[in-house]
C-alpha positions in Angstrom: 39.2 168.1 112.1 40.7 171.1 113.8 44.0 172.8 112.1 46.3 174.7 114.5 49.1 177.0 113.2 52.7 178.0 115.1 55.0 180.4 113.7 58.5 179.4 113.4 61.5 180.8 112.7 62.7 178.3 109.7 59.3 177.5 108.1 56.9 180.2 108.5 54.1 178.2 110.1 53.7 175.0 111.4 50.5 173.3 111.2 49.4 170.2 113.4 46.0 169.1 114.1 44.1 168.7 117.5 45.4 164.8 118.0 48.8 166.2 117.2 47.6 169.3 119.5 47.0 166.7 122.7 50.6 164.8 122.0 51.9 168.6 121.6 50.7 169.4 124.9 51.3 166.6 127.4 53.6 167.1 129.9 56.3 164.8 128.6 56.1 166.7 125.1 56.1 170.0 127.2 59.7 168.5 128.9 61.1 169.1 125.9 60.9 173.0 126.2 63.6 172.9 128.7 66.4 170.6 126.9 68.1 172.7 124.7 69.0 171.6 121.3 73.2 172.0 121.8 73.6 171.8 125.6 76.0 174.5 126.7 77.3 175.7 123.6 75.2 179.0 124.6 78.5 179.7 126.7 80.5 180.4 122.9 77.3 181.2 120.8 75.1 183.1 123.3 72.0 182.9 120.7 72.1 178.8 121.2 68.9 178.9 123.8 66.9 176.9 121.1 65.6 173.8 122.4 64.4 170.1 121.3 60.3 171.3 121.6 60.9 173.4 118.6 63.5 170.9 116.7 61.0 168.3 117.4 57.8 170.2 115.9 60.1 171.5 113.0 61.5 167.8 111.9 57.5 166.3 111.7 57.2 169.6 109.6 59.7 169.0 107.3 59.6 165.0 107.1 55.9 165.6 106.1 57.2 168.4 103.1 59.4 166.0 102.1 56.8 163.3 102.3 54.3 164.7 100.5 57.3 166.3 97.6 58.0 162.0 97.4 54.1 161.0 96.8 52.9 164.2 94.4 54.9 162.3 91.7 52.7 160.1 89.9 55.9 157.6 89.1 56.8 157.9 92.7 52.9 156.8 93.5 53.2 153.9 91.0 56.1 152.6 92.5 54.6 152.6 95.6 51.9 150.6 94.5 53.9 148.3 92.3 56.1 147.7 95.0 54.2 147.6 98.1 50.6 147.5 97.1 50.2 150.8 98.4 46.1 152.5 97.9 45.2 156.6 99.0 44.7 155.1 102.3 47.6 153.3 102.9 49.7 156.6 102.2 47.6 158.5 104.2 48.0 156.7 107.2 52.0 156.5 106.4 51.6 160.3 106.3 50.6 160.5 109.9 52.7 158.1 111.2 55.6 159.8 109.5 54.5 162.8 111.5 54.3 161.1 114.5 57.5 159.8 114.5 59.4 162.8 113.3 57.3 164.4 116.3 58.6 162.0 119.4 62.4 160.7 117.5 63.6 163.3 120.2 61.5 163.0 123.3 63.5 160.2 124.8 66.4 162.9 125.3 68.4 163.4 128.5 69.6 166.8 130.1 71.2 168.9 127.5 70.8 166.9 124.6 73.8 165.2 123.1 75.8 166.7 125.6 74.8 164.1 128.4 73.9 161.3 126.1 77.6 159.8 126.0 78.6 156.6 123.6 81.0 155.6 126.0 81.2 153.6 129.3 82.7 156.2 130.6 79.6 158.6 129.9 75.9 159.1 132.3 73.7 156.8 129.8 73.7 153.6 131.7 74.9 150.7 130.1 72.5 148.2 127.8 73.3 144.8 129.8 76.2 142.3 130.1 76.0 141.0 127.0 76.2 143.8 124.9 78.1 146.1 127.2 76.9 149.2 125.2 75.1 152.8 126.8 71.1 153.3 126.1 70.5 155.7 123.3 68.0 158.4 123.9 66.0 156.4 121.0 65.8 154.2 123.5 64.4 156.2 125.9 62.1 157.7 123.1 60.6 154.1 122.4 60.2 153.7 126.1 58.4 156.2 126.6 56.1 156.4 123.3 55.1 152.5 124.0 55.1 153.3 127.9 53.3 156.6 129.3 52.5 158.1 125.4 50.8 155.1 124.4 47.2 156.1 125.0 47.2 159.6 124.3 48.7 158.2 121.1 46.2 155.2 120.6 43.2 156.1 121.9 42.6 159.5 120.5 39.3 159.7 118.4 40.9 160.8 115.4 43.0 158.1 115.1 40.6 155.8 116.5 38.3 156.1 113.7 40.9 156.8 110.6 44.4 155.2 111.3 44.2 152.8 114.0 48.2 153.7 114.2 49.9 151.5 117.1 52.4 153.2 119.9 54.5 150.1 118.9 54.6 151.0 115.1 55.8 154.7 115.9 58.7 153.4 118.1 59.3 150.9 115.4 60.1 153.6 113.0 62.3 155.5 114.9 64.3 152.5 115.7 64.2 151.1 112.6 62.6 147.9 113.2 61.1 145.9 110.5 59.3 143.5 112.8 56.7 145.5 113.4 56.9 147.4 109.8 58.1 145.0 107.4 58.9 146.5 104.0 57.2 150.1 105.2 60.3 150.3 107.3 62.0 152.1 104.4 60.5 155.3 105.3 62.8 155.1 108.1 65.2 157.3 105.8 63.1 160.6 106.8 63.6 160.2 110.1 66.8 158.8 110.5 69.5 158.5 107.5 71.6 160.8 105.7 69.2 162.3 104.3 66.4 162.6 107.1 64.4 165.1 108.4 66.1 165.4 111.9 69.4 166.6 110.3 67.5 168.7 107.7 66.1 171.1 110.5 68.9 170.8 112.9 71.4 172.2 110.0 69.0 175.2 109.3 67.5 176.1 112.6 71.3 175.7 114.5 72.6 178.0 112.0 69.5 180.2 112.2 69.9 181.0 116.4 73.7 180.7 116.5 74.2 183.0 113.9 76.3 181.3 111.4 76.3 180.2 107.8 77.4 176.8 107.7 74.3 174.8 107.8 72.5 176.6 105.0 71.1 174.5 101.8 68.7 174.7 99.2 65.9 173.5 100.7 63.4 174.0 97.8 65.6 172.4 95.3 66.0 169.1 98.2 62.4 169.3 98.2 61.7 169.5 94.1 64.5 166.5 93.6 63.4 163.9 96.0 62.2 160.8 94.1 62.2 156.9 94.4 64.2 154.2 92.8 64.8 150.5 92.7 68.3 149.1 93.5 69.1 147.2 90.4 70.2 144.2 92.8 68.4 143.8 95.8 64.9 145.4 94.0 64.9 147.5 97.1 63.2 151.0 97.2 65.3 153.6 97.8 64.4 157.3 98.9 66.8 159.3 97.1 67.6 162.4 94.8 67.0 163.0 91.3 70.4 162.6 88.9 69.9 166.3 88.0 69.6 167.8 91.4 72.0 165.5 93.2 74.5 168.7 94.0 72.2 169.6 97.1 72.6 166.9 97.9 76.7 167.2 98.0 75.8 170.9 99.9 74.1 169.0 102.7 77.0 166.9 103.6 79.5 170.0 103.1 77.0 171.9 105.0 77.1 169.5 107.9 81.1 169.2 108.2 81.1 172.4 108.5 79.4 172.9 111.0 80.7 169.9 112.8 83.8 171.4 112.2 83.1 175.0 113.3 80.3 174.5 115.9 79.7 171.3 117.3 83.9 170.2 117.6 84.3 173.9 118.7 87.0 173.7 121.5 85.7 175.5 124.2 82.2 173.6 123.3 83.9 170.7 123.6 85.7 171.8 127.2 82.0 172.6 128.2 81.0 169.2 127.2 83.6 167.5 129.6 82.3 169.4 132.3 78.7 169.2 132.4 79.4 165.6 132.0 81.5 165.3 135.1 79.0 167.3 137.0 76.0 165.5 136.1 77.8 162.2 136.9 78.7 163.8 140.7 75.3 164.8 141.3 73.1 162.3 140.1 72.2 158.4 142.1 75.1 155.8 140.7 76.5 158.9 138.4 74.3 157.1 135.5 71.2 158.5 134.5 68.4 156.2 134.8 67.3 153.4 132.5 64.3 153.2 130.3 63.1 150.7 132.4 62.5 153.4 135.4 61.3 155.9 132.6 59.3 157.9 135.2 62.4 158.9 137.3 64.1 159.4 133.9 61.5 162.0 132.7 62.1 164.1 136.0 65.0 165.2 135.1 65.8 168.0 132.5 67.9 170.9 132.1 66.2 173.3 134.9 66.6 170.3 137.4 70.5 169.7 136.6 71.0 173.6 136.6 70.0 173.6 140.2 71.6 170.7 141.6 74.6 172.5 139.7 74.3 175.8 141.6 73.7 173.8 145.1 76.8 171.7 144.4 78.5 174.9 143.6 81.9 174.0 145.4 82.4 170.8 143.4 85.0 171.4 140.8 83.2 171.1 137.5 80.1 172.9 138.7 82.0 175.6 139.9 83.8 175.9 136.4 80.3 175.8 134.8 79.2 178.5 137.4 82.2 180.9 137.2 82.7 179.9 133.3 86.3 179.1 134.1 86.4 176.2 131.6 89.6 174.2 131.0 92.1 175.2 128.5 93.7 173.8 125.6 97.0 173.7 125.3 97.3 170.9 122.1 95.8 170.1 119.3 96.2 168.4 116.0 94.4 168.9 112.9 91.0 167.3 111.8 92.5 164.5 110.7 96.1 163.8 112.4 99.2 162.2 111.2 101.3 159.7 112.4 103.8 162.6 114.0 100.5 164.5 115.5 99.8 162.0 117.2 103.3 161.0 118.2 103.4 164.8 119.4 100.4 164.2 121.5 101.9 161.6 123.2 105.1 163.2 124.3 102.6 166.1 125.6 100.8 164.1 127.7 104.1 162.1 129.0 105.5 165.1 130.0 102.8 166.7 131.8 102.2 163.3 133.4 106.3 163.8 134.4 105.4 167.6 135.9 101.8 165.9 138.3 100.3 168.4 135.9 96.7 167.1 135.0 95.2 167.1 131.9 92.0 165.7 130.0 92.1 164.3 126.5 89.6 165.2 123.8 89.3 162.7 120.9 86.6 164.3 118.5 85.5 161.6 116.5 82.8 161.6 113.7 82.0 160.9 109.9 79.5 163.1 108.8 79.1 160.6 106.3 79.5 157.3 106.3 81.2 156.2 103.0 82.1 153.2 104.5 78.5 152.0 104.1 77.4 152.2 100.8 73.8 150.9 101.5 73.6 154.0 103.9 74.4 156.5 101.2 72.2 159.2 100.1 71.2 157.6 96.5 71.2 159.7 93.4 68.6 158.0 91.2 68.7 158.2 87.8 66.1 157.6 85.3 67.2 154.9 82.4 64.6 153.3 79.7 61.6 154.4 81.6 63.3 152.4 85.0 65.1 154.5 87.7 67.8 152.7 88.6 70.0 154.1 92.5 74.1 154.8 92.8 75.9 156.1 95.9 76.1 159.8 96.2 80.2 159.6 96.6 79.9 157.7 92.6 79.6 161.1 91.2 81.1 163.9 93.4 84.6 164.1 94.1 84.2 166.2 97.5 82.3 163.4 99.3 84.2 160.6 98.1 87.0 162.4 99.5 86.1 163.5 102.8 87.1 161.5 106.2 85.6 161.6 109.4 87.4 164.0 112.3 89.7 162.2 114.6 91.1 165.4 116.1 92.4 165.0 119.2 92.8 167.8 122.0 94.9 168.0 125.7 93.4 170.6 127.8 94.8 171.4 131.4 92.9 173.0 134.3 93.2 176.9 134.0 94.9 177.3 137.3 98.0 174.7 135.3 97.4 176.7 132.0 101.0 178.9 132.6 102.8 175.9 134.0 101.8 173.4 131.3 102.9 176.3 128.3 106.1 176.5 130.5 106.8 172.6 130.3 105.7 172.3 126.5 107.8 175.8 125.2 109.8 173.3 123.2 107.3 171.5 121.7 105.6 174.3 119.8 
C-alpha cells in the first residue's frame, strides 16, 4: 500500500494512503478548496483564507492521533474487547472508518461554511419537511452525498475491497450518529462529533494559526497522552474521555473555545458580514434556498467562486454592493455576553425608537453554549481509575470555570451606514 505525505501548517505532515489519495482527489473533495473555513471573516482577519480541504484533511489526522493514543493502552484494548468483542481486525477496520469519516464530516458544506448554513427559517438551507419544520444541516448534505455520488469511489476501491469491506452507509452513519447501522460502535461518534471531537480540535488550532490569534491554543500532547476509556457506573456504557489527572486540558479546550467564540466568531463586524452574505445569497439564488440533498448535484455546483461572481454581477443589489465596497452595517447597541433584564429592556426602547424615526435596523442575537452543561450525557468525562475499575463523571463535577460558564445571548442593533449619524442622534440619550 502506497503512503502519501502533505505538509501542513498544524501537524507537520499529513499522511493518507492511495484509497484515501482517490477520495482526496475527486472532484467533490477538490470543492472543498474553494469554501473557506470562516466565510467572510477575512474582511476583519485578512489571514482567514483557510478553507474546509485543509480542515477536512487535518480532522481525519487528528481523529486518527487520538485514535490510536485511545487503543495503545492495553486497558483501553481490554475494554474494548470486554465490552464489544473487539479483535486486531475489528480495530483496524474502525481505524479507517474513523478516517473516513473525519475526512468527508465536512464535504456536505454550502458556500462559505457556517456562514450560509443558517439554523433558522429565515436562513438559505431549505427546510427538512412539514413535519419537522427544521433547515438541512450540511451533515445532511455530507451523508447525501457520501451514500450518493461518493459511494463507489468509497466502496469499490481495491484496498478496501479486499481488507475492510467498509460501507458508504456506515461512514454517513457515523457522522450522523446513527446507531442503526452501527449499533454499539456508534460511540466512536465522540471523535467526530462531541465536545471533545476531532473537528473542534483542528478548527481551534488551525483558526488561531491563520488568523493570527491566541485563543484557540491547547496542549495538544497532554489531550493526546490523557485520553482513555471508561464505563458509566449506571448505564455500563463506554465513554471516551480524559484521565482524572489530566482533566485540566480538558477545562483549556472549553476556555479556549469561548474565547474564541467570543473574540472571533461573535466578532461584530463578522457578524454584520454574516447578515449580508446571507441576504445576498438568498437574492441571487432559485427560491432564495439553497438546494436540498435530494438535488445534491445542483447543490455541489455551487461554492464560494460561484457566489462571488453572481455577487459582483448583482453588484447594484444592496447587500452585494455592501460586500463589494466593504460598507458593512454599523452597530449602534449592544449588550454584554450575557444580558440582563434592563439590557434587554434597553434594547427594546432602541429599536422602538428607531422604528418611531422610519430608521431601519437589523437585530443580531448571538446565541451559543460552547458547552452544553445542560446535558450531562454530552459532557466531556473525566474518568477516574478506582479498585482496578474506571468509573466516568462530568467534566463541570470538578472545575469551577465550566460549571460556571453560560452560553452567549448577546444581542446587537445595527443600522445601515448611510442612518449611522441619524440613529446616534436619536439614541444620544440612551447612552
Amino acid at each position: 500500500m502506497n503512503i502519501y505525505e502533505i505538509r501542513d501548517p498544524i501537524y507537520g505532515f499529513i499522511t493518507f494512503n492511495e484509497w484515501e489519495e482517490e477520495i482526496i482527489d475527486h472532484p467533490i473533495f477538490q470543492r472543498l478548496r474553494n469554501i473557506r473555513q470562516l466565510g467572510l471573516t477575512s474582511m476583519v482577519y485578512p489571514g482567514a483564507m483557510h478553507t474546509r480541504f485543509e480542515h477536512s484533511l487535518g480532522t481525519m489526522h487528528l481523529a486518527t492521533k487520538m485514535y490510536d493514543a485511545i487503543i495503545e493502552k492495553e486497558d483501553n484494548r481490554e475494554i474494548l474487547k470486554n465490552k464489544y468483542n473487539y479483535n486486531d481486525t475489528g480495530l483496524k477496520r474502525d481505524r479507517q472508518l474513523i478516517r473516513l469519516a473525519a475526512l468527508l464530516h465536512d464535504v456536505g458544506h454550502p458556500p462559505f461554511s457556517h456562514s450560509a448554513d443558517s439554523d433558522d427559517s429565515d436562513g438559505i438551507m431549505p427546510l427538512k419537511n412539514n413535519k419537522t419544520g427544521e433547515p438541512f444541516t450540511h451533515e445532511d448534505y455530507s451523508a447525501a452525498i457520501i451514500k450518493g455520488p461518493l459511494k463507489d469511489v468509497i466502496e469499490k476501491h481495491k484496498i478496501n475491497e479486499t481488507n475492510y469491506k467498509i460501507e458508504a452507509e456506515e461512514v454517513a452513519a457515523l457522522i450522523k450518529g446513527d446507531p442503526t447501522k452501527l449499533g454499539e460502535r456508534i460511540f466512536w461518534k465522540i471523535l467526530i462529533s462531541s465536545q471533545l471531537d476531532a473537528d473542534r480540535g483542528d478548527y481551534l488550532m488551525r483558526d488561531s494559526h491563520h488568523i493570527g490569534v491566541k485563543y484557540g491554543i491547547y496542549d495538544l500532547p497532554r489531550l493526546l497522552n490523557t485520553l482513555t476509556l471508561g464505563e458509566d457506573q449506571e448505564t455500563k456504557d463506554i465513554h471516551l474521555g480524559i484521565d482524572e489527572d489530566g482533566w485540566h486540558v480538558a477545562e483549556s479546550i472549553v476556555i479556549a473555545r469561548y474565547q474564541m467564540f467570543t473574540q472571533v466568531y461573535f466578532h461584530r463586524t463578522r457578524r454584520a458580514y454574516d447578515y449580508h452574505l446571507k441576504e445576498a445569497i438568498k437574492s441571487i439564488i432559485e427560491d432564495g434556498k439553497l438546494p436540498p440533498p435530494t438535488e445534491i448535484e445542483r447543490f455541489l455546483e455551487l461554492d464560494d467562486s460561484i457566489i462571488l461572481n453572481r455577487i459582483k454581477e448583482n453588484h447594484e443589489e444592496y447587500h452585494c454592493r455592501a460586500i463589494l465596497k466593504r460598507n458593512h452595517i454599523r452597530k449602534v447597541y449592544e449588550t454584554p455576553e450575557t444580558p440582563t433584564k434592563e439590557d434587554e429592556e434597553k434594547g427594546e426602547r432602541i429599536k422602538e425608537k428607531l422604528a418611531k424615526n422610519k430608521i431601519k435596523f437589523y437585530e443580531d442575537r448571538a446565541k451559543k453554549s460552547w458547552y452544553k452543561l445542560e446535558e450531562s450525557d454530552k459532557e466531556i468525562m473525566i474518568i477516574k481509575k478506582k479498585k482496578g475499575k474506571k468509573k466516568v463523571r462530568p467534566l463541570s463535577h470538578l472545575s469551577h470555570i465550566v460549571n460556571n460558564m453560560r452560553e452567549i445571548r448577546q444581542i446587537r442593533i445595527y443600522v445601515n451606514p448611510e442612518d449611522r449619524e441619524k440613529a446616534k442622534e436619536v439614541l444620544k440619550n440612551e447612552g
